[in-house]
C-alpha positions as CSV (number, residue, x, y, z in Angstrom):
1,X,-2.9,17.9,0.6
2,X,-6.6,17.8,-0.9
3,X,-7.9,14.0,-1.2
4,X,-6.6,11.8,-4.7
5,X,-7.7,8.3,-5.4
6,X,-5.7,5.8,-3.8
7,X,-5.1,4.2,-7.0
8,X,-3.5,7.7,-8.4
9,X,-1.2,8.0,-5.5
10,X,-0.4,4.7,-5.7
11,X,0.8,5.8,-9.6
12,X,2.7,8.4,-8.7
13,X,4.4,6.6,-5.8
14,X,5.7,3.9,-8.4
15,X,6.6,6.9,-10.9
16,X,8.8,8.5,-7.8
17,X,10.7,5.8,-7.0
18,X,11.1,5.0,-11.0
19,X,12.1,8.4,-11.8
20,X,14.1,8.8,-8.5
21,X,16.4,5.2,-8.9
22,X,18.8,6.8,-11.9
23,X,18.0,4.1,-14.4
24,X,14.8,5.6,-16.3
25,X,15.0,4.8,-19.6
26,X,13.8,7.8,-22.3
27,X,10.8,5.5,-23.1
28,X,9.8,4.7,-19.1
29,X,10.2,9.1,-18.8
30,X,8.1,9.5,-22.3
31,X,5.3,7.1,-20.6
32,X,5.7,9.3,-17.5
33,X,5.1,12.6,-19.1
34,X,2.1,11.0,-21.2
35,X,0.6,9.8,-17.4
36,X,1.4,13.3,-16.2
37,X,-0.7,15.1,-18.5
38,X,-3.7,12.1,-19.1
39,X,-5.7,13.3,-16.0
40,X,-5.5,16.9,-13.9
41,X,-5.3,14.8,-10.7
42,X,-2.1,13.0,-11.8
43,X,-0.5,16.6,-12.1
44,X,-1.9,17.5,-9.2
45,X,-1.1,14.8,-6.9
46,X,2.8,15.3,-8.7
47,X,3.0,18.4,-7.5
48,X,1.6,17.3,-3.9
49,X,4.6,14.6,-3.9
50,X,7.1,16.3,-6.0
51,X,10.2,14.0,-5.3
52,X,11.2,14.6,-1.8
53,X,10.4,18.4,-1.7
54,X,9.7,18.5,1.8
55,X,7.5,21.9,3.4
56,X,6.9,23.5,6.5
57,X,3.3,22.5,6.2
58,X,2.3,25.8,8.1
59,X,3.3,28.9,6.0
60,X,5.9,30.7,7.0
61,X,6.5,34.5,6.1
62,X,8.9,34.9,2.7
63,X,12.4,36.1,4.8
64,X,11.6,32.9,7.2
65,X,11.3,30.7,4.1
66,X,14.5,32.3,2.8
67,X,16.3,31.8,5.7
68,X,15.4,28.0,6.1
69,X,16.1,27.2,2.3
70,X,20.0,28.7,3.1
71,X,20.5,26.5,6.4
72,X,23.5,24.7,7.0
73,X,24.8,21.7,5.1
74,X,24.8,18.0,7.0
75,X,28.0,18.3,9.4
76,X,29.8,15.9,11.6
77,X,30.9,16.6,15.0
78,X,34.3,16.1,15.8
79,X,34.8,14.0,19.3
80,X,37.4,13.0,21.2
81,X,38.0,9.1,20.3
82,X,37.1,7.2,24.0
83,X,34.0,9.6,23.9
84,X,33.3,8.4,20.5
85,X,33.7,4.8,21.9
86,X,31.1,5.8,25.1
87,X,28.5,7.5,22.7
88,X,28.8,4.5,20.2
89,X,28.6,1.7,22.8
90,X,25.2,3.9,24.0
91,X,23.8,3.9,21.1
92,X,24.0,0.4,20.6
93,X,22.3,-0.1,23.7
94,X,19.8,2.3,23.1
95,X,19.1,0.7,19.7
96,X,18.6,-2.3,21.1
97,X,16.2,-1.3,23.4
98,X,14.4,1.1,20.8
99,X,14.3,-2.6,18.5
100,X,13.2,-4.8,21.3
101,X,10.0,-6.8,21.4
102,X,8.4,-9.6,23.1
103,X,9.3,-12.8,22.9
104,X,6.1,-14.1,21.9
105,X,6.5,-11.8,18.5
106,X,9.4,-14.4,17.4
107,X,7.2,-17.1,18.2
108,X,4.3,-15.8,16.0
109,X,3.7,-18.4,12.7
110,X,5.1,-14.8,10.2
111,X,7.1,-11.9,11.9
112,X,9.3,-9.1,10.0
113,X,12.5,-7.7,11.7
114,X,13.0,-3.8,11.7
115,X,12.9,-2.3,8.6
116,X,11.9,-5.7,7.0
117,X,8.8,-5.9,4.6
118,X,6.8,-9.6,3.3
119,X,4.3,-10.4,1.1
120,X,2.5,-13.6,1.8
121,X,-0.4,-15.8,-0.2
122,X,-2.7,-17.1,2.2
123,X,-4.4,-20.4,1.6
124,X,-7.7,-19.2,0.3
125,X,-5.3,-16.9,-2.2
126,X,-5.8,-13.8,0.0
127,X,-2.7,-11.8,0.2
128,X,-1.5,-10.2,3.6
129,X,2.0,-7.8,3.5
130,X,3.4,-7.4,6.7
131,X,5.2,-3.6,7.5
132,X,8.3,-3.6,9.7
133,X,8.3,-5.1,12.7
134,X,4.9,-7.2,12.8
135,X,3.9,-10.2,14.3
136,X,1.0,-12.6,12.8
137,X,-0.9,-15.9,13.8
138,X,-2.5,-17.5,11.2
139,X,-5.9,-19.6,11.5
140,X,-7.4,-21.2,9.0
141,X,-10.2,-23.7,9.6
142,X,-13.0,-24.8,8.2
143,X,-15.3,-22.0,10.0
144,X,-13.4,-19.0,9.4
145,X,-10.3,-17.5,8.6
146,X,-8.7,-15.8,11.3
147,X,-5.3,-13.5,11.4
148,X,-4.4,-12.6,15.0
149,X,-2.2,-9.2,14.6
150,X,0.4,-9.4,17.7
151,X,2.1,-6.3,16.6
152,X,3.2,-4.5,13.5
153,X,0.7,-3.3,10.7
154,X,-0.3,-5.5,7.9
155,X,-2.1,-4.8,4.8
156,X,-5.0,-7.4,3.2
157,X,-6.4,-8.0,0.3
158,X,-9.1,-10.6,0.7
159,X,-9.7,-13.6,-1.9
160,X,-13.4,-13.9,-3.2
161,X,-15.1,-17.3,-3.6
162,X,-14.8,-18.5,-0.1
163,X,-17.6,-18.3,2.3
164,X,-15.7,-18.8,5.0
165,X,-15.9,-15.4,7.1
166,X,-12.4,-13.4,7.2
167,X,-11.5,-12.3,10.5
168,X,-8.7,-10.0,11.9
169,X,-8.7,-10.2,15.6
170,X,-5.9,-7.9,17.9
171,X,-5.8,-7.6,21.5
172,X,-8.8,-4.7,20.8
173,X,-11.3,-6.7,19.2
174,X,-12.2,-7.9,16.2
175,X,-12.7,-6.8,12.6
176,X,-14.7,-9.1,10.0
177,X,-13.9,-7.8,6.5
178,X,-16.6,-7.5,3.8
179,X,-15.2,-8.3,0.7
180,X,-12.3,-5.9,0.9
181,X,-8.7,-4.3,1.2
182,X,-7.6,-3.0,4.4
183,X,-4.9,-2.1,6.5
184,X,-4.6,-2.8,10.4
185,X,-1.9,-1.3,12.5
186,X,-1.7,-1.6,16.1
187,X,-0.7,1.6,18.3
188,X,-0.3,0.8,21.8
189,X,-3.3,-0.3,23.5
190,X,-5.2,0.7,20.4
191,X,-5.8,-0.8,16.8
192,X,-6.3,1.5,13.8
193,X,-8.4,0.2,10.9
194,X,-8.1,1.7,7.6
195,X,-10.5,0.8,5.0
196,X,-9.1,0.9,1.5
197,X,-12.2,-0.8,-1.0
198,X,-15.5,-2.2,0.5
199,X,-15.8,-2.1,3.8
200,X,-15.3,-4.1,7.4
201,X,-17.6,-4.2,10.6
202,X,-15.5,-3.9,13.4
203,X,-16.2,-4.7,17.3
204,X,-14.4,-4.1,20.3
205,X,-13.3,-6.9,22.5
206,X,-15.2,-5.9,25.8
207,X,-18.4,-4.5,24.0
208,X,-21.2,-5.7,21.6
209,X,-21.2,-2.6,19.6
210,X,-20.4,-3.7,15.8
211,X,-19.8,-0.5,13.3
212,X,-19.3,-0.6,9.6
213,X,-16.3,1.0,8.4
214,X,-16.7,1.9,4.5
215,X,-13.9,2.5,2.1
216,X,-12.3,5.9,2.5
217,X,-12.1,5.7,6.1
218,X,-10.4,4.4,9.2
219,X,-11.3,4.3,12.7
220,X,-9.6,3.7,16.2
221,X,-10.4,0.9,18.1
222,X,-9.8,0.0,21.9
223,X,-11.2,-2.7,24.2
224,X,-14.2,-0.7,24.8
225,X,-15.2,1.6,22.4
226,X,-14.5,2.2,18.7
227,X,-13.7,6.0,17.8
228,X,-15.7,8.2,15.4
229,X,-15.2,7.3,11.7
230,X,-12.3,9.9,10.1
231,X,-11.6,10.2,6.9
232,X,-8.3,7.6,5.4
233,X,-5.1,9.3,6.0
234,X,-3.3,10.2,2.8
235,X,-1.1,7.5,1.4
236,X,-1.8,5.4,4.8
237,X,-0.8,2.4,2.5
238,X,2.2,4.1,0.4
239,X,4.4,1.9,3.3
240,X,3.6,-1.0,1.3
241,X,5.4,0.8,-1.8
242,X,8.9,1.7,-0.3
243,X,7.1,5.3,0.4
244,X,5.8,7.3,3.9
245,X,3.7,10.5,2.7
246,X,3.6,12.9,5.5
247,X,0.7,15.1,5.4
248,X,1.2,18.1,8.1
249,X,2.7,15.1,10.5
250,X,4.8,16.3,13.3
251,X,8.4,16.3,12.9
252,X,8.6,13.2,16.0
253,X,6.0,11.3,14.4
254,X,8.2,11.1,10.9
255,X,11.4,10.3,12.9
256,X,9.5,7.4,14.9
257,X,8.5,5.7,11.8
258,X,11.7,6.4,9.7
259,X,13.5,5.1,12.9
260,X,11.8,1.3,12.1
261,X,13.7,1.3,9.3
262,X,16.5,2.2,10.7
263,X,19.9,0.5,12.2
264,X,20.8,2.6,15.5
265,X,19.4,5.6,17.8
266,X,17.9,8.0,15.7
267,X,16.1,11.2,18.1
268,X,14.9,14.7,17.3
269,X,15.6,18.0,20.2
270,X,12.6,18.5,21.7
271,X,11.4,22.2,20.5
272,X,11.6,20.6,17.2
273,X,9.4,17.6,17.7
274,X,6.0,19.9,16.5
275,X,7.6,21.1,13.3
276,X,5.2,20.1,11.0
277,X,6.1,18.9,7.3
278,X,4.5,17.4,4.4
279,X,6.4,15.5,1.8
280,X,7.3,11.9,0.8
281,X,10.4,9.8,2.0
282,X,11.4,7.0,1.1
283,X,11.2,3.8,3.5
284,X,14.3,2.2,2.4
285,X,16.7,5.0,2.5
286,X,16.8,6.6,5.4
287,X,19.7,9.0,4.8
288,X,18.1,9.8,1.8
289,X,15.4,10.8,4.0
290,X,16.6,13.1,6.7
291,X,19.2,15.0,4.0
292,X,15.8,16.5,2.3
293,X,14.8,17.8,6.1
294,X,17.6,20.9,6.6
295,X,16.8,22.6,3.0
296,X,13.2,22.9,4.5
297,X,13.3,23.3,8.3
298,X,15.3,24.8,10.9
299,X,16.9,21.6,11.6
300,X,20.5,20.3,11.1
301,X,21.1,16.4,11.2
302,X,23.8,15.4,13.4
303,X,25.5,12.2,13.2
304,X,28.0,10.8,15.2
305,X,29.7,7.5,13.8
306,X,27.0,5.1,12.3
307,X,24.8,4.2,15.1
308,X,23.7,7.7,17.0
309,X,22.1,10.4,14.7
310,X,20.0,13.5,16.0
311,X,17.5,16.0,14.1
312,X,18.6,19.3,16.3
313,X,17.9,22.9,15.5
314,X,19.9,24.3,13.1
315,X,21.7,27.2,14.9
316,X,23.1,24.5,17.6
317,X,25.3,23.5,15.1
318,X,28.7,24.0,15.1
């Protein structure tokens, strides 16, 4: 996908999920069309989207492409009933494990569960959305205002007219926003920053290095070293809309972060986990989700009761 404002994916995301519920009115698909032809980048960031049109996001020669289009529909395996009752009791296990935290995340002043989103006006009228399983300490004083992100991803939107400085702080370091709207998102023993207007000087915990990270981009952060400055994923914020856009992402990393949002085990076979794909899926609905996989890809979704589902390649299935 070539780079579109922020604000006109955002557009399109809310057209998508308008045009996708069933319940457009003629007027609300009037409006759309006028949108659609206003600007060449709405049209063009349409066609980037388009629904849930997923694509191998390397090109694949024409009978390869024909052959994927015609793979077979979503089955269900047929199992004997006390294996059924073994492979459910698994997954249920295995679900819990995949959803566990620490304890200290429950004991955070705002957490979300799995698959759980919240919008929250902070004191000095800042707004902070957490994503799916986060975990936030709130500190307001009357130095500074300081979020401490245990886990979890959250998206800000500072408040002007207070001089107080705003602060994010993660177990990485510490990020000091400018007048701005950002994203945070921890990932393991790192802490991605992705800046989304202004900008935010960030430093890591163990150094005195302090980098200024402008709109448009994002940078990884660890305890003792900040990463080079990359250019803002596409639609890095579209979580906060119902929406993941998947730019050439790896087949794994889509099921990982559908799986947040997810009740039960949900894995892929391992020569499938570099497919790569580009598309948009929609948070929310995860079946919705994997059915647009197999028109696209090699793959065939495999389910087995409502707890244990697998992305496997397509001629495994029976």
């Amino acid at each position: 996908m070539s780079a579109v404002s922020s604000k006109v994916l955002d557009a399109a995301i809310e057209w998508q999920l308008c045009l996708d519920s069933g319940t457009a009115s003629d007027e609300q698909k009037q409006q759309f069309a006028l949108w659609l032809a206003i600007h060449p980048d709405h049209a063009k960031v349409w066609q980037q989207l388009n629904g849930l049109d997923v694509r191998l996001a390397s090109a694949a020669d024409a009978p390869a492409r024909h052959a994927l289009l015609h793979s077979a529909p979503k089955q269900r395996r047929r199992v004997p009933r006390a294996v059924l009752s073994l492979v459910l009791s698994a997954g249920l296990a295995l679900a819990a494990l995949h959803q566990h935290r620490p304890l200290s995340d429950y004991l955070a002043d705002e957490h979300t569960g799995f698959g759980e989103q919240r919008e929250l006006q902070l004191s000095d009228r800042s707004r902070v959305r957490l994503n799916s399983g986060s975990a936030l300490d709130i500190r307001f004083d009357e130095k500074q205002r300081l979020l401490y992100l245990r886990s979890g991803e959250i998206l800000i939107e500072t408040a002007a007219g207070d001089t107080r400085p705003f602060i994010v702080e993660t177990g990485q370091g510490r990020l000091r926003a400018l007048g701005t709207r950002f994203l945070v998102r921890r990932e393991g023993d790192a802490t991605r920053l992705t800046v989304l207007q202004s900008a935010v000087a960030a430093t890591p915990a163990n150094r005195s290095e302090k980098r200024v990270i402008n709109a448009g981009q994002e940078v990884l952060m660890q305890r003792d070293q900040l990463g080079p400055n990359q250019p803002a994923a596409l639609g890095a914020e579209a979580w906060s809309h119902g929406m993941l856009v998947a730019d050439n992402m790896p087949l794994a990393d889509l099921l990982a972060a559908l799986s947040d949002y997810r009740n039960g085990y949900l894995s892929v076979h391992p020569s499938l986990a570099g497919l790569r794909i580009s598309g948009s899926f929609p948070l929310h609905d995860t079946d919705k989700a994997l059915a647009a996989l197999p028109p696209s890809l090699p793959v065939q979704i495999e389910q087995i009761g409502d707890w244990w589902t697998r992305v496997i390649p397509a001629e495994r299935a029976k």
